[in-house]
C-alpha positions in Angstrom: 10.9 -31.6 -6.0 7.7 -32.0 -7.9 7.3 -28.5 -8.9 11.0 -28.8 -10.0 10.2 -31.3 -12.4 7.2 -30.0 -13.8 8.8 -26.6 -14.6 11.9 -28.5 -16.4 9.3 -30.8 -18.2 7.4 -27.3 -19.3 10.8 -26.1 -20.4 10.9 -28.6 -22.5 8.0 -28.7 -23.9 9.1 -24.6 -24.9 12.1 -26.0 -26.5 10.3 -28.7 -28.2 7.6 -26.2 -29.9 10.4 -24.3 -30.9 12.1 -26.5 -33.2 9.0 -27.8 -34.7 8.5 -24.4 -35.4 12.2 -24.1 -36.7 11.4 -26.8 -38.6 8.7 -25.4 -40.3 10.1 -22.3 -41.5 12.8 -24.1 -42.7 10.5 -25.9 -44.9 8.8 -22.6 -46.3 12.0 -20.7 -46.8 13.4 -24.4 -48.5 16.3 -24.3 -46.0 17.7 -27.5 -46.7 20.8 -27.0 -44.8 18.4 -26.0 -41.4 15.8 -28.4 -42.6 18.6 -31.4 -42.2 20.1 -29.9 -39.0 16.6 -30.2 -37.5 16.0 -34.2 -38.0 17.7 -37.1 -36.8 19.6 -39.5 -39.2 16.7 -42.1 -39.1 14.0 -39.5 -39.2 10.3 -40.7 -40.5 7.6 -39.0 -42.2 4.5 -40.8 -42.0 1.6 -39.5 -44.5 -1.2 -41.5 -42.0 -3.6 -43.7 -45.0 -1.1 -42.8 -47.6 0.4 -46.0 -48.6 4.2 -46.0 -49.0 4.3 -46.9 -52.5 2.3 -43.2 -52.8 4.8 -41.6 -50.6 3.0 -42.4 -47.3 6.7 -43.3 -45.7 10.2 -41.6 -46.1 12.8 -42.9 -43.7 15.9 -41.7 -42.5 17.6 -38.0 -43.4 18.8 -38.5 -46.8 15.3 -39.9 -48.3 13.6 -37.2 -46.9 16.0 -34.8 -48.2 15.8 -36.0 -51.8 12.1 -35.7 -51.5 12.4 -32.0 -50.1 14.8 -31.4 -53.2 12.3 -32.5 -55.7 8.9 -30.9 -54.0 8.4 -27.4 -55.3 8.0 -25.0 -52.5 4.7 -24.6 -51.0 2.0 -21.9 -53.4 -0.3 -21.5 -50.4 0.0 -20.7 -46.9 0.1 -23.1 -43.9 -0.5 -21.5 -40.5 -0.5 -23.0 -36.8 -3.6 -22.5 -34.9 -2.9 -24.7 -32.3 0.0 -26.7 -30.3 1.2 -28.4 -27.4 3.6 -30.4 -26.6 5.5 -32.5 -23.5 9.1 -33.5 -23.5 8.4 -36.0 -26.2 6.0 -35.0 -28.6 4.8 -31.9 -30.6 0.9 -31.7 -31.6 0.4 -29.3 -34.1 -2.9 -28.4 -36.0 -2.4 -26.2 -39.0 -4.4 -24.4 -41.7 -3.4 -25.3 -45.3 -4.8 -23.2 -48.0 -3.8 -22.7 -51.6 -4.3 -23.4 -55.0 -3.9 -27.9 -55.6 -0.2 -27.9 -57.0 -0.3 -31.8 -56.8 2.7 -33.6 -56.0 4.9 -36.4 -57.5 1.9 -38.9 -57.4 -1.3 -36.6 -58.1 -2.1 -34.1 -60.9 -2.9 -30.6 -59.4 -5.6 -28.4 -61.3 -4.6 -25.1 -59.5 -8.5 -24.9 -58.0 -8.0 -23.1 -54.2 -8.5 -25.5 -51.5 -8.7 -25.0 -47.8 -8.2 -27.7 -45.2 -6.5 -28.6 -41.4 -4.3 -31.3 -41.0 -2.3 -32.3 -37.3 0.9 -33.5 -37.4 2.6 -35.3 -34.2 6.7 -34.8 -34.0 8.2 -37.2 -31.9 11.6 -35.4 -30.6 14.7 -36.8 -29.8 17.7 -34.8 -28.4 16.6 -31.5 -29.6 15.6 -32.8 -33.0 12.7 -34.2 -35.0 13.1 -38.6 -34.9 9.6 -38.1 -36.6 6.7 -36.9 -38.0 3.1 -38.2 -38.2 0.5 -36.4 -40.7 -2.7 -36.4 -40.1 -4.9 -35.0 -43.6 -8.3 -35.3 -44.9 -7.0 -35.6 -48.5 -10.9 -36.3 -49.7 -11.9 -32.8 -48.6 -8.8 -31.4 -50.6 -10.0 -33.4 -53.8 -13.5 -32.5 -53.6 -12.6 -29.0 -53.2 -10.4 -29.3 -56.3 -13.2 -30.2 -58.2 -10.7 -33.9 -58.3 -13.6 -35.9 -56.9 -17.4 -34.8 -57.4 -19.2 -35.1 -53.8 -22.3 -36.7 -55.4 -20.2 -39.6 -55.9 -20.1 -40.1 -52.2 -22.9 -40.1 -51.3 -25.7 -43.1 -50.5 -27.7 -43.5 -53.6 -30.8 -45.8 -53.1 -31.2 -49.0 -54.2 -33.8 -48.3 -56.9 -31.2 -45.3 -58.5 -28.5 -47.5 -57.7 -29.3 -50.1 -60.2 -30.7 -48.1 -62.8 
């Protein structure tokens, strides 16, 4: 019985990394009709640190459809280098690269940027319920030239106060 369940959770899993996947490509070929066929009615997206006033939360299917209506599509490329998953969740880490477009909330410059984020999907009956993404946004505006790197680091006392 145990090997059973094992090899129906693994199944799964498959199916699971399959519409993330889905999902995905959607997304990139701005498939809006596949795109909404792939989330749940009270889908979330979670930018993690983002606050929501900046577009850290979208809940439910429509918002996040408006959202994908008004978002250009992607100028770089985004690539998975690594995923797993269970009968729940989806963990994928992906490569973003590209030249910062910026977004509804932050002037892009066109400089080339390369960076990984991980983004947990929590499924629900063969589709996404939501969507967790984990970024290091600072690394994206320093590499933009958005944010000078001298101006994070330590400066001593003595300089400091100059």
């Amino acid at each position: 019985m145990g090997a059973k369940k094992n090899a129906a959770k693994k199944n799964v899993a498959k199916k699971n990394i399959k519409i993330v996947r889905e999902l995905q490509q959607a997304v990139r070929e701005r498939d809006e009709t596949r795109y909404a066929e792939l989330l749940t009615e009270d889908a979330v997206i979670r930018v993690a640190g983002v606050p929501r006033a900046l577009g850290g939360i979208t809940e439910g299917r429509e918002q996040i459809l408006a959202n994908f209506r008004q978002q250009a599509a992607p100028a770089g490329e985004s690539e998975m280098r690594s995923v797993f998953a269970d009968d729940d969740h989806v963990c994928a880490v992906m490569r973003v690269s590209g030249p910062f477009g910026g977004n509804q909330y932050f002037r892009g410059n066109g400089k080339p940027f390369t960076s990984y984020e991980c983004i947990v999907y929590g499924l629900e009956g063969g589709r996404v319920r939501e969507q967790t993404v984990y970024m290091n946004f600072l690394d994206v505006y320093v590499q933009a030239g958005l944010v000078r790197l001298s101006s994070l680091t330590a400066q001593p006392a003595a300089a400091a106060s100059a």
